[in-house]
N, CA, C and O atoms as a GROMACS GRO file, in nm:
protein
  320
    1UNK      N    1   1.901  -0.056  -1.514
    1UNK     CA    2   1.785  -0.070  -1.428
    1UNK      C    3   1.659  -0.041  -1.509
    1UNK      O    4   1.640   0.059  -1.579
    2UNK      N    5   1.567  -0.154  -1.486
    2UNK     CA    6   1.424  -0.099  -1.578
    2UNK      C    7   1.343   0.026  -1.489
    2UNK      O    8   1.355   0.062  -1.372
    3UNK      N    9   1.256   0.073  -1.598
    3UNK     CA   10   1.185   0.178  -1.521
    3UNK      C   11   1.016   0.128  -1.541
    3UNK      O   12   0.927   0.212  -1.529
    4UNK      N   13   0.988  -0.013  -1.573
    4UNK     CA   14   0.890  -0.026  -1.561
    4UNK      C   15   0.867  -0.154  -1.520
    4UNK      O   16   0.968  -0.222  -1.536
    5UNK      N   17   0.782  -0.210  -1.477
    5UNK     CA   18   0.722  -0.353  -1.438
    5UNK      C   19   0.588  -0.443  -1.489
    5UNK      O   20   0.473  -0.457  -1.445
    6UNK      N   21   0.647  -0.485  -1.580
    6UNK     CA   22   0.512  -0.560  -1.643
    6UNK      C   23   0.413  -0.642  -1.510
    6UNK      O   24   0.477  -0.729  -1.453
    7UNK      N   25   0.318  -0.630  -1.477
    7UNK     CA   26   0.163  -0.662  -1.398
    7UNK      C   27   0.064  -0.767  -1.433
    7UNK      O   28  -0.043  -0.731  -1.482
    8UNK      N   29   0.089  -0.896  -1.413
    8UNK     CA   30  -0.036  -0.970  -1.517
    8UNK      C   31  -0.165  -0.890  -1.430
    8UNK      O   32  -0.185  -0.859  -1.312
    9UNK      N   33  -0.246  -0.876  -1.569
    9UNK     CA   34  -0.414  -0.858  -1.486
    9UNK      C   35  -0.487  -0.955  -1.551
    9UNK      O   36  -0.481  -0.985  -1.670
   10UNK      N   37  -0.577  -1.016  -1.439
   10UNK     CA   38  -0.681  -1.155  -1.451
   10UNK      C   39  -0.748  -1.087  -1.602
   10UNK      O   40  -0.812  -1.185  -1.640
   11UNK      N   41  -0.761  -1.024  -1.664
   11UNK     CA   42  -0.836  -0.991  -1.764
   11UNK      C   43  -0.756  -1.043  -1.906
   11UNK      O   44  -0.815  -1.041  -2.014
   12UNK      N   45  -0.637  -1.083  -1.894
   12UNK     CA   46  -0.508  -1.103  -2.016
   12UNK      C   47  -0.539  -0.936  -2.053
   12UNK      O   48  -0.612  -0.880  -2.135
   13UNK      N   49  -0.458  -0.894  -1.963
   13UNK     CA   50  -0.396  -0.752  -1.983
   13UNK      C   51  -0.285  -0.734  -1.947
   13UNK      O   52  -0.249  -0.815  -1.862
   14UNK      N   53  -0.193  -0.644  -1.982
   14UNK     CA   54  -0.045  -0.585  -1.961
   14UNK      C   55  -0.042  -0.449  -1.840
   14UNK      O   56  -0.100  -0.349  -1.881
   15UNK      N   57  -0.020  -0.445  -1.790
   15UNK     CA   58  -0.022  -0.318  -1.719
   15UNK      C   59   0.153  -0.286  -1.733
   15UNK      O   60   0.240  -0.373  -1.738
   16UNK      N   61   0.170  -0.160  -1.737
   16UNK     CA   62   0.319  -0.102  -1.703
   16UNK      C   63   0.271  -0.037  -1.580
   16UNK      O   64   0.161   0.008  -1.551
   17UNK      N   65   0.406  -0.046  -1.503
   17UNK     CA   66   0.360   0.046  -1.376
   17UNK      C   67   0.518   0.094  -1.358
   17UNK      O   68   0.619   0.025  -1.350
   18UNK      N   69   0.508   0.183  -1.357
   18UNK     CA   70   0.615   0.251  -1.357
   18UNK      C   71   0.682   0.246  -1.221
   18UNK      O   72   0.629   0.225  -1.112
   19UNK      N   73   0.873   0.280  -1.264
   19UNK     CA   74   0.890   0.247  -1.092
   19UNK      C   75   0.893   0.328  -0.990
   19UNK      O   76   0.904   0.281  -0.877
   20UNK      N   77   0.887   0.418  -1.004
   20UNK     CA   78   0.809   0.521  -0.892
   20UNK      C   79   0.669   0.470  -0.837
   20UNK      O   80   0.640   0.493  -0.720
   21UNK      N   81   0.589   0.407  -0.914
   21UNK     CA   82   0.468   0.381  -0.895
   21UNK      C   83   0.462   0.228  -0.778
   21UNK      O   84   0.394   0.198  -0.680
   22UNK      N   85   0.568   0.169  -0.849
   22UNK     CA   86   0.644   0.060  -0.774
   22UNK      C   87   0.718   0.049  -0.632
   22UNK      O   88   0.730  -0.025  -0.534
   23UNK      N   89   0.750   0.144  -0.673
   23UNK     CA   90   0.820   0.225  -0.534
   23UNK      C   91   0.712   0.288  -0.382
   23UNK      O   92   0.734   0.295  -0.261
   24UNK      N   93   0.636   0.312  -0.441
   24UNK     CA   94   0.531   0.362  -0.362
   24UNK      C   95   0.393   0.244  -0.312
   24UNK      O   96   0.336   0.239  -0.203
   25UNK      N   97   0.377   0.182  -0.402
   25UNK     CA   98   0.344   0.054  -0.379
   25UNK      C   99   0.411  -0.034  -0.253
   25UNK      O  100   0.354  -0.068  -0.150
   26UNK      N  101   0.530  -0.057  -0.286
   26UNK     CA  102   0.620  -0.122  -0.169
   26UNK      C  103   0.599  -0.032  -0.071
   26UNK      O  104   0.615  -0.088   0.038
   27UNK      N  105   0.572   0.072  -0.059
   27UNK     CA  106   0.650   0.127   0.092
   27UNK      C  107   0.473   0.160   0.142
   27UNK      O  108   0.458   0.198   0.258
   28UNK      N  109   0.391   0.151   0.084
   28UNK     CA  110   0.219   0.141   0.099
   28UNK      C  111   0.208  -0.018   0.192
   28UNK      O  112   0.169  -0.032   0.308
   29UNK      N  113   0.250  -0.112   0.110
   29UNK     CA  114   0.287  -0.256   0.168
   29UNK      C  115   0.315  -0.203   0.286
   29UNK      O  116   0.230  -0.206   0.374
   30UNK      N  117   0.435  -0.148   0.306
   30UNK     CA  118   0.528  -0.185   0.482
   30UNK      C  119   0.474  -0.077   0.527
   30UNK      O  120   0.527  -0.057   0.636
   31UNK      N  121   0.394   0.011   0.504
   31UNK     CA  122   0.292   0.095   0.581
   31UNK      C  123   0.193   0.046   0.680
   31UNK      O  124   0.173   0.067   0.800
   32UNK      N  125   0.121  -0.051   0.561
   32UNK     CA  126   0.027  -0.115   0.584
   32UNK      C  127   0.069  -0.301   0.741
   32UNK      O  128   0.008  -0.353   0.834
   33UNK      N  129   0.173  -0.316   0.685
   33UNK     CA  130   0.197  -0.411   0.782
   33UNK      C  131   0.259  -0.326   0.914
   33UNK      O  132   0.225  -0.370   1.024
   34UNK      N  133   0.335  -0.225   0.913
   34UNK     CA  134   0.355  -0.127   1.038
   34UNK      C  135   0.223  -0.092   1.086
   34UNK      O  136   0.206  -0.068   1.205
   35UNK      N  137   0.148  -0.089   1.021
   35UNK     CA  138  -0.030  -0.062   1.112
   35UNK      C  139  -0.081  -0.181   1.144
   35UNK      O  140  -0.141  -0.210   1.248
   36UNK      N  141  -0.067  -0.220   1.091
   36UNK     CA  142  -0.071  -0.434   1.133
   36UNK      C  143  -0.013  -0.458   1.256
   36UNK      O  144  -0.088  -0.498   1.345
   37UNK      N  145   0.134  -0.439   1.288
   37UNK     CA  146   0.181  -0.448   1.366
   37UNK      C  147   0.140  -0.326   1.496
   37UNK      O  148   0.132  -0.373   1.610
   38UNK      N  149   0.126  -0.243   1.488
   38UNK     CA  150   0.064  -0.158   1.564
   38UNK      C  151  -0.090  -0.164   1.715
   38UNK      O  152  -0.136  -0.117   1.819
   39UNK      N  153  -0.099  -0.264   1.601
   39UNK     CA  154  -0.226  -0.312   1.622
   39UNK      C  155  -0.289  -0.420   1.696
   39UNK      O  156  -0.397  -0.428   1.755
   40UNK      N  157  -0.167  -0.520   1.675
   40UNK     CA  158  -0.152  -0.667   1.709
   40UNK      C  159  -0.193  -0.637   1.869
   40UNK      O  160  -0.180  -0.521   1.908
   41UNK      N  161  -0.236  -0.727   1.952
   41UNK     CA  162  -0.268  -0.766   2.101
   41UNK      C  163  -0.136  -0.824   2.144
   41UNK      O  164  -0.092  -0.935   2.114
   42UNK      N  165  -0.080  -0.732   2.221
   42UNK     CA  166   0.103  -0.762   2.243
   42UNK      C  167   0.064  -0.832   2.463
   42UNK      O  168   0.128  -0.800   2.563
   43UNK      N  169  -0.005  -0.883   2.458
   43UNK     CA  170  -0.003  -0.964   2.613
   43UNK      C  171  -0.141  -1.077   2.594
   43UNK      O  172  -0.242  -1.060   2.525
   44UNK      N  173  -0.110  -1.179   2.668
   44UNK     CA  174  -0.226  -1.249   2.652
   44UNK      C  175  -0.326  -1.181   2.792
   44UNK      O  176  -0.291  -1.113   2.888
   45UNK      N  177  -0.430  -1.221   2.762
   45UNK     CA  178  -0.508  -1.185   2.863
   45UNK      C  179  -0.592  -1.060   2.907
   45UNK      O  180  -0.702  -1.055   2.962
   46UNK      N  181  -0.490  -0.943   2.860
   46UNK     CA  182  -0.469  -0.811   2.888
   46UNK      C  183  -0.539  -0.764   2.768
   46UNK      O  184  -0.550  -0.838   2.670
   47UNK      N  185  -0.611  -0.593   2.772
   47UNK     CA  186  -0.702  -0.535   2.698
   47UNK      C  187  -0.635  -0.478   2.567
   47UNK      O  188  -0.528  -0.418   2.574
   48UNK      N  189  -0.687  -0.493   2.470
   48UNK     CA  190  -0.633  -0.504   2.309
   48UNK      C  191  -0.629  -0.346   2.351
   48UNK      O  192  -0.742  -0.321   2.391
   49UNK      N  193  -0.536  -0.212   2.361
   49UNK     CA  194  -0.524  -0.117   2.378
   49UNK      C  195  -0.407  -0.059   2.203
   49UNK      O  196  -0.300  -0.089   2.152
   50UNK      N  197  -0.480   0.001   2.188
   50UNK     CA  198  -0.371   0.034   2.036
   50UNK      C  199  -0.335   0.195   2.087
   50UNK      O  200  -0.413   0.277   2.134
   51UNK      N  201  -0.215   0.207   2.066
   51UNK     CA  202  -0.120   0.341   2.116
   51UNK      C  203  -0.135   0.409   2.039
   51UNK      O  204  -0.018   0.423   2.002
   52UNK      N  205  -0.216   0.494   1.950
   52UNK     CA  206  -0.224   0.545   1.804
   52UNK      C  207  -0.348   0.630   1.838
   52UNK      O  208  -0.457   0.577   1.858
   53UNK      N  209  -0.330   0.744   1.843
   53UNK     CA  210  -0.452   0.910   1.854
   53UNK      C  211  -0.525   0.863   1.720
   53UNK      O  212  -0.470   0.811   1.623
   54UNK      N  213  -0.626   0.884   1.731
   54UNK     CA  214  -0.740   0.919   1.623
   54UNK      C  215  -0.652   0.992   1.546
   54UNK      O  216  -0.588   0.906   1.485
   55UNK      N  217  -0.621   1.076   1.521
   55UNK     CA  218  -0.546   1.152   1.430
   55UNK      C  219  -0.450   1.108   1.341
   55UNK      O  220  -0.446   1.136   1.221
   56UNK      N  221  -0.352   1.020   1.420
   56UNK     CA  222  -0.258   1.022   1.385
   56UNK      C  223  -0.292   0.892   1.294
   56UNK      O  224  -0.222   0.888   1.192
   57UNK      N  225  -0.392   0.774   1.308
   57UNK     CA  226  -0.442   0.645   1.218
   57UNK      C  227  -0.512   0.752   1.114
   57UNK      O  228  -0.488   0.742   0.993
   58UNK      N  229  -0.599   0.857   1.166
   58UNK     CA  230  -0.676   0.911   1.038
   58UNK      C  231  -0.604   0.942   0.937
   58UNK      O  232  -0.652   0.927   0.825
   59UNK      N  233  -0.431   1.006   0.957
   59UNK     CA  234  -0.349   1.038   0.866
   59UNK      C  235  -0.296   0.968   0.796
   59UNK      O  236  -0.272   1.012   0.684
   60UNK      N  237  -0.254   0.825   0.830
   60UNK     CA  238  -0.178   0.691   0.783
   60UNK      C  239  -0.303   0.678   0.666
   60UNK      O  240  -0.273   0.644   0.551
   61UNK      N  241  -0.425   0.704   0.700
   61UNK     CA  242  -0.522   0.621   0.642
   61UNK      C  243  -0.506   0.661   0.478
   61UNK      O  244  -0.485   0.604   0.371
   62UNK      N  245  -0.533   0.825   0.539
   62UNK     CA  246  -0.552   0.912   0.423
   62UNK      C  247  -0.442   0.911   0.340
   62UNK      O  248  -0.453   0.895   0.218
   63UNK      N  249  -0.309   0.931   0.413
   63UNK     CA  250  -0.160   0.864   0.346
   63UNK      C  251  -0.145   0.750   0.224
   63UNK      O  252  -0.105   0.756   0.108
   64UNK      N  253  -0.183   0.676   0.285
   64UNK     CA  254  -0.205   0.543   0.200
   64UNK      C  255  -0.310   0.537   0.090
   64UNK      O  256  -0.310   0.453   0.000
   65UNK      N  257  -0.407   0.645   0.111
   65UNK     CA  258  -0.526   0.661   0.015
   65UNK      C  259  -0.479   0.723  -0.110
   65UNK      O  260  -0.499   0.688  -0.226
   66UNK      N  261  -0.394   0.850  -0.050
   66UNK     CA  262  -0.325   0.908  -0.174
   66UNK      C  263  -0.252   0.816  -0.222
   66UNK      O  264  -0.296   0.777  -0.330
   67UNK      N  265  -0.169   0.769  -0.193
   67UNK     CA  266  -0.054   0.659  -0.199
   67UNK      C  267  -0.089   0.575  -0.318
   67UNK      O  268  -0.033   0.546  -0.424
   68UNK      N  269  -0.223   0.544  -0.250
   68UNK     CA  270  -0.264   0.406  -0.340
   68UNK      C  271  -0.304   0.462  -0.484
   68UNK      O  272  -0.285   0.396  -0.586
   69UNK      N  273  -0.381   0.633  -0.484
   69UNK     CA  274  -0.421   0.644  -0.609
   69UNK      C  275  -0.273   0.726  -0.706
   69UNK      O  276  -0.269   0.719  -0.828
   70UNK      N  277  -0.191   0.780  -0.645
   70UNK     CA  278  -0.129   0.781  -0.745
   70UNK      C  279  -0.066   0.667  -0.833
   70UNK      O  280   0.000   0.675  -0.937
   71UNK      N  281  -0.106   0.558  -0.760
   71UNK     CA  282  -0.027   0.418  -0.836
   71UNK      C  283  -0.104   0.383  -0.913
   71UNK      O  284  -0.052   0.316  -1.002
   72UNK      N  285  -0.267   0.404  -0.926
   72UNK     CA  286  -0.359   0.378  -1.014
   72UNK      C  287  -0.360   0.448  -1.125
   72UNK      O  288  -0.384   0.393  -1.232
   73UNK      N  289  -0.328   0.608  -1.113
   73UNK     CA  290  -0.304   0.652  -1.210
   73UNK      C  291  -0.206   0.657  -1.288
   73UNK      O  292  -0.213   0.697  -1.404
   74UNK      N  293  -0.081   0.608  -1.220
   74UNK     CA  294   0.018   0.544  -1.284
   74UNK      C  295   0.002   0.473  -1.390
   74UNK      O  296   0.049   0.504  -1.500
   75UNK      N  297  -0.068   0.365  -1.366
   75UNK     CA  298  -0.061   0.236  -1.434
   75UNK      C  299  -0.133   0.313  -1.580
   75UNK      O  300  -0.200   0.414  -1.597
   76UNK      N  301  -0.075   0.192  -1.679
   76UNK     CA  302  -0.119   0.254  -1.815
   76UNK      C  303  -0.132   0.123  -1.869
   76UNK      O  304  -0.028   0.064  -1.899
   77UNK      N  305  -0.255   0.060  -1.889
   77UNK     CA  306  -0.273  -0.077  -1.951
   77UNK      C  307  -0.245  -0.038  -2.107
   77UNK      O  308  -0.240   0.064  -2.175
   78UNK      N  309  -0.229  -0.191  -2.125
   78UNK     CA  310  -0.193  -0.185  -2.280
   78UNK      C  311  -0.204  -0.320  -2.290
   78UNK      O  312  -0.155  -0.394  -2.205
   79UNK      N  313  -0.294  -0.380  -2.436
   79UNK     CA  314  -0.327  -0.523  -2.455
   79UNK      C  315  -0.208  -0.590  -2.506
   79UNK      O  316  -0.105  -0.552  -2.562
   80UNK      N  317  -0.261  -0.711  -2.467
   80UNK     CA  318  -0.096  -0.799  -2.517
   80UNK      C  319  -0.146  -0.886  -2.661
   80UNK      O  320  -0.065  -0.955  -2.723
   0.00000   0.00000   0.00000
């Protein structure tokens, strides 16, 4: 099993991202579409009502914030 994932970046750069970093990435993804889905207008007609406390979106948010920067600091470019 590899432990890293080569990344094209629009710049002709290499990124490694490690797979933990990868790992967290994906599950940031299906975070992000579970709040998608959360969200969606589930009746026609009827008032867009989202079931989700202030709190509990403020936490997903912040979740995903960390989420996202440990994957940034992950990454370790290197020119090709």
């Amino acid at each position: 099993m590899q432990s890293t994932n080569p990344v094209a970046h629009p710049t002709s750069c290499c990124c490694s991202l490690p797979a933990g970093a990868l790992q967290v990435l994906t599950q940031t993804r299906d975070q992000l579409r579970l709040l998608a889905q959360l969200t969606e207008p589930h009746g026609e007609g009827g008032p867009d009502v989202v079931y989700l406390s202030a709190q509990a979106l403020a936490d997903c948010f912040d979740r995903l914030a960390d989420d996202l920067e440990r994957i940034v600091e992950a990454v370790s470019p290197s020119r090709v």
